[in-house]
C-alpha positions, 0 to 999 in steps of 0.5 A: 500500500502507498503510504499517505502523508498529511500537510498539518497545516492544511489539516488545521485550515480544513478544521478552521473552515469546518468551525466557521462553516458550522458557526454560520449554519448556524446564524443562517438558521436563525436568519430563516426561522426569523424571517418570513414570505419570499425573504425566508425562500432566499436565505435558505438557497442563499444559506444552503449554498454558503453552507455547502460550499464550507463543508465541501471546501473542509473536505477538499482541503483535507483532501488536498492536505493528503499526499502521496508518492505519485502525482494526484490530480482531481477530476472537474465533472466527479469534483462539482457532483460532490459540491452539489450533494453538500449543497443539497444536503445543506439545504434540507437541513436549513430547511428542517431546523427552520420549521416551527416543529420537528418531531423526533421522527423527522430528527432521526430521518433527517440525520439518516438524509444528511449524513447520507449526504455528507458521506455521498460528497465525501467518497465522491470526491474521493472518487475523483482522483480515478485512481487505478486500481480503485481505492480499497476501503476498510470495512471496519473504519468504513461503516465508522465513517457513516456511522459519524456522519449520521451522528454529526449531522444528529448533533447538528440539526438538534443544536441549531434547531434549539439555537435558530431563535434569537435569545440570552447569550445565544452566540456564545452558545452557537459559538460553542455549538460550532466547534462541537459541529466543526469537529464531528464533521472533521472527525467522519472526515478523516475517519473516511479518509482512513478508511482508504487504502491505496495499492502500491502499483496504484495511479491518478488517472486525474493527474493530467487532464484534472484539476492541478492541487498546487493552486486549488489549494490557495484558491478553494482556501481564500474563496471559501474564506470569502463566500462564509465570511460575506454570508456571516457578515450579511447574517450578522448585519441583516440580524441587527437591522431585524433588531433594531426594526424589532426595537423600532416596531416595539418603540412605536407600538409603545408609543401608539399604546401611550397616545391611545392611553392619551387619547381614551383617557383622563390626564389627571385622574386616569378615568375614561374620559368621554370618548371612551365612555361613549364607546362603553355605553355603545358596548353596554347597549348591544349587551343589554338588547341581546340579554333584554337587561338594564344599565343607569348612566349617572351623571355627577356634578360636585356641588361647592367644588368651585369655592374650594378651587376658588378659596385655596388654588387649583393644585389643590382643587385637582388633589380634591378631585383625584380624591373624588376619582379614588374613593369612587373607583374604590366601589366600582363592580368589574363590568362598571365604568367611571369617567371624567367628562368634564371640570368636576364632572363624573359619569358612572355607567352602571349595570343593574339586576332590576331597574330600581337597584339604580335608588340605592346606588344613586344614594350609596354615591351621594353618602360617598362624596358626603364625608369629607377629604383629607386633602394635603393638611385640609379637610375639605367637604363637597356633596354631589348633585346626580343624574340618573338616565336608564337603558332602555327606556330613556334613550336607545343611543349613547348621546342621548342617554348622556344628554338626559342623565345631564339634564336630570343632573341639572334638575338635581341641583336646582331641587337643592343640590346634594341628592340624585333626580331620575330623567323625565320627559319634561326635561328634555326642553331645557337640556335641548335649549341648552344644546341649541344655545351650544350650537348657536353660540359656536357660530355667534362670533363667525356671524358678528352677533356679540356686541359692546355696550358700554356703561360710564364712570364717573369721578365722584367729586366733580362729576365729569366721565373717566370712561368706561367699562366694556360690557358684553352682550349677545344680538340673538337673530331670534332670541334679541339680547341676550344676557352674559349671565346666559352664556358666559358660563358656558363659554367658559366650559366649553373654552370659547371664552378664549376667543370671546375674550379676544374679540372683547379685547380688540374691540373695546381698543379699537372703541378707545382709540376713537375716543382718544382721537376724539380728544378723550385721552384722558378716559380710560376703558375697562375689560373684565378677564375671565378666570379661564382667559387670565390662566391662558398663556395667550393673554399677555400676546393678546393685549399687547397685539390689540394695544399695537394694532389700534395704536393705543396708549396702554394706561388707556386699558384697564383690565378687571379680574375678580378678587377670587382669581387674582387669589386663587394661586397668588404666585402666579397671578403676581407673575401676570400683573408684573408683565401686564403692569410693566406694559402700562396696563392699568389693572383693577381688583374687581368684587373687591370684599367678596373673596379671601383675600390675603393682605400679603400678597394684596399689598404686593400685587401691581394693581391701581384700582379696588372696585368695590361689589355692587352687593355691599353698595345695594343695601348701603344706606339701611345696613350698617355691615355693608357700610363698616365693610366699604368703610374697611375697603376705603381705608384700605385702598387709600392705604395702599394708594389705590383708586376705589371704584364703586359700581351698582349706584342707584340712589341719590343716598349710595352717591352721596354716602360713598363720595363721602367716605372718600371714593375716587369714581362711581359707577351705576344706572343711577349716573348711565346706562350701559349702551352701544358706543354709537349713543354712549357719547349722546348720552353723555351730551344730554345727561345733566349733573346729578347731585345729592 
């Protein structure tokens, strides 16, 4: 027998290939269990050929590291058909190893194919030398030589099967995977290698019409190095881009589930709000019309929240209204819903076994907000007004329903507050009167309905006008005037009072500076804010565009807000007057005395005027609290070198008392009415001096 003899560092080359081979069989598993459609096609065929092109190059090149005394040579045609079994058997494995399942049965087939195939490659390319006389193969080391295949290709298909899903320390794993898979492969290999034996009269008939060893070494190294590296790299990146996609894809779904969360909910107590309580009715009427059951809607509004928020700041007025959230969603049933729909606003949607479960429920809530809230270092009390619309019965849809429990909250609170009223038809008239009032205020301002009146002031010692103040009112197509006492609220709690506000603004400016052409520099006119529009962060924006567009000097402005807002978070109030006042703006503390006012932050605050309420005026003469009262605000104001201004003078007597006790300026039907700016100057033209 000819002796063979081994290149070592061949040898080691081949089992390098065969570990890297392995390895990358192993990201490629991963790559086509992970991928999907068309994408999953290509990296098997992608896969299978990387693959097996690496475990036909090891053989080769263990091949190629084997020399005998004669010179070997490999036949093209004999040498690709060996490619194309490694090839082949690499594909099925990707294959296999990429399903959602493989059952024992398929493993062991599996392994009986692979091996099968891996030995096909390996004794065809030992086939390729046609040597003659044949190569004799020993039996023994022959069958040892199947039996390894069967059992390495076993091993590999159950590690990259168990390691093809991406998960905690999954490389180092495959890396350790590889080298268990690089060596088995190695070890059939030169076991098969062993197992030939070649006679000493033996020849290559390959030698010279096949492939020449001398340069198919270097050139099936290099090009194996560079066909497992590029579909390494290309696994390798295409993983991490999945990755970060994956990542991506999470990040937005968290922030699709965060604006969802956003958009269903309420920002401060975490209640539904309304859109998703409308989506909870619709839910609860198809379920109640299958099962022909019941459900109440029960409207809550807190009485006595708004002197609360008033008295001790908004902070505070929304840890109270958590509170409410809190004790009411600690009695909540698993199939109930509680929302917040609007300020201090609760809508309870409830199940009931039988209609009248909704009397003691209704009850049960109204004892509830009865005892009073810890909130902070205060205990603070409010009650609840509740009203309560059935299904069926008092509305097939969700608008309705809601409409009518609002309605029958309403009528709860003019019966006394405090307690709960069910939905009656009658009430209907007056929830559809104030949803018409809702559409027809939307559109007054598009359709120029609002209008200025105003009403004079007066100095009180001589007489002659200071001004005036800027009242609003409301030209109706159908209903004629109408009182802001009629709509400002529910401007404010729909927002439209923002824009209302604005118009105010521009217009009594634009009113001004005609006055002020007109020689009346001296006149000043006034602007009451509300509490929603003196909170906006437009307001100082606004005033400042209103004074530029009509070119008006500023001290010509004199904005009012109540006692109540410019107390109810002082802090914040003091930032806003020191801009407003740093404009010029004149600023006025209107229904001085009927607030909580501290002397702290009263003295600090940038405000030129006091306006005495009409409620301490009106009863003056035969009341002497209200008299010591306007006594005390005079005092004051001239104290803090304030001008006082007193409004709601009727009588010959208030004038003359309230002139008396030293205030600057008066304001009342008794000395003008308020009217439209186009007979507010005629007036004053006509009126004569009214003397005590």
């Amino acid at each position: 027998m000819l002796i063979a003899s081994y290149d070592f560092s061949l040898v080691l080359i081949s089992l390098a290939v065969a570990v890297l081979a392995a390895y990358t069989a192993l990201n490629l598993a991963g790559r086509i269990a992970t991928a999907k459609g068309p994408a999953q096609s290509l990296w098997t065929c992608g896969g299978a050929l990387a693959m097996g092109i690496g475990i036909w190059s090891m053989h080769f090149i263990g091949m190629l590291a084997m020399s005998l005394p004669i010179p070997l040579g490999y036949d093209l045609s004999i040498t690709l058909l060996s490619l194309a079994m490694a090839v082949l058997a690499s594909g099925f494995a990707l294959w296999l190893v990429s399903q959602a399942q493989m059952p024992r049965w398929h493993w062991l087939l599996g392994s009986l194919a692979m091996g099968a195939g891996i030995s096909a490659m390996h004794y065809l390319g030992m086939q390729a030398l046609r040597m003659q006389p044949g190569i004799e193969y020993d039996p023994l080391l022959f069958g040892l030589s199947l039996l390894i295949a069967v059992a390495a290709s076993a091993a590999s298909l159950w590690i990259a099967f168990r390691l093809r899903l991406p998960g905690p320390s999954v490389r180092l794993a495959r890396a350790g995977a590889a080298l268990i898979m690089g060596g088995a492969i190695v070890g059939m290999h030169y076991t098969g290698m062993a197992a030939a034996g070649f006679p000493l009269d033996s020849i290559c008939l390959a030698a010279d019409a096949g492939l020449d060893t001398a340069w198919l070494a270097s050139l099936v190294v290099i090009v194996t190095f560079a066909v497992l590296a590029i579909a390494l790299l290309t696994s390798v990146l295409d993983a991490r881009m999945e990755s970060r996609i994956a990542q991506l894809s999470a990040s937005l779904a968290e922030a699709n589930r965060e604006l969802t969360e956003l958009a269903l909910h309420d920002s401060l107590t975490k209640l539904p709000n309304r859109l998703l309580l409308e989506d909870r009715v619709g839910q609860s009427i198809h379920k109640m019309a299958r099962r022909n059951g019941h459900f109440a809607l029960m409207f809550m509004d807190l009485d006595g929240f708004k002197p609360v928020n008033d008295a001790y700041g908004h902070h505070l007025g929304d840890l109270l209204l958590c509170a409410v959230a809190d004790r009411l969603r600690q009695r909540l049933r698993a199939q109930d819903t509680l929302a917040r729909v609007g300020g201090d606003e609760f809508v309870l949607l409830a199940e009931l076994r039988e209609p009248d479960d909704a009397v003691n429920l209704a009850g049960q809530i109204v004892q509830l907000i009865g005892q009073p809230f810890l909130v902070g270092e205060h205990e603070l009390r409010v009650s609840t007004s509740v009203g309560i619309a059935l299904y069926p019965g008092d509305g097939e849809d969700q608008q309705t329903l809601l409409l009518n429990a609002d309605a029958a909250m309403y009528h709860a609170k003019g019966a006394g507050k405090n307690g709960y009223s069910f939905f009656e038809a009658s009430m209907n008239a007056n929830a559809r009167n104030q949803l018409q009032l809702l559409h027809d205020l939307r559109m007054a301002l598009e359709r120029n309905e609002f209008r200025l009146y105003y009403q004079p002031k007066f100095d009180a010692l001589d007489g002659r006008p200071t001004g005036a103040e800027a009242l609003l009112r409301w030209q109706h197509p159908e209903r004629g005037i109408v009182s802001p006492a009629e709509f400002i609220e529910l401007a404010e709690k729909t927002g439209m009072i923002i824009l209302i506000g604005e118009w105010v603004l521009d217009q009594a400016c634009r009113q001004m500076r005609q006055w002020y052409e007109q020689g009346r520099q001296d006149w000043r006119v006034a602007v009451n804010l509300s509490a929603l529009q003196f909170c906006h962060v437009g307001l100082i924006d606004s005033v400042a565009d209103a004074l530029q567009r009509h070119a008006l000097p500023a001290n010509c402005l004199t904005l009012e807000i109540t006692e109540t807002t410019a107390m109810s978070d002082a802090d914040a109030t003091l930032q806003v007057l020191n801009r407003l006042a740093e404009m010029g703006v004149d600023l006025s503390i209107d229904d001085f005395g009927t607030g909580y006012s501290s002397l702290l932050y009263l003295k600090r605050l940038p405000a030129n005027e006091l306006k005495i309420d009409r409620g301490f005026v009106s009863d003056l003469v035969h009341d002497s609290d209200d008299a010591a009262i306007i006594s005390a605000i005079v005092a004051l104001g001239q104290a803090l070198n304030l001008r006082i201004v007193a409004e709601g003078v009727e009588t010959l007597q208030q004038k003359s008392f309230l002139t008396e006790l030293g205030c600057n300026a008066l304001q009342g039907f008794l000395l003008g009415h308020p009217l439209p700016a186009e007979q507010f100057i005629q007036a004053l033209a006509d009126s004569v001096p009214i003397t005590a």
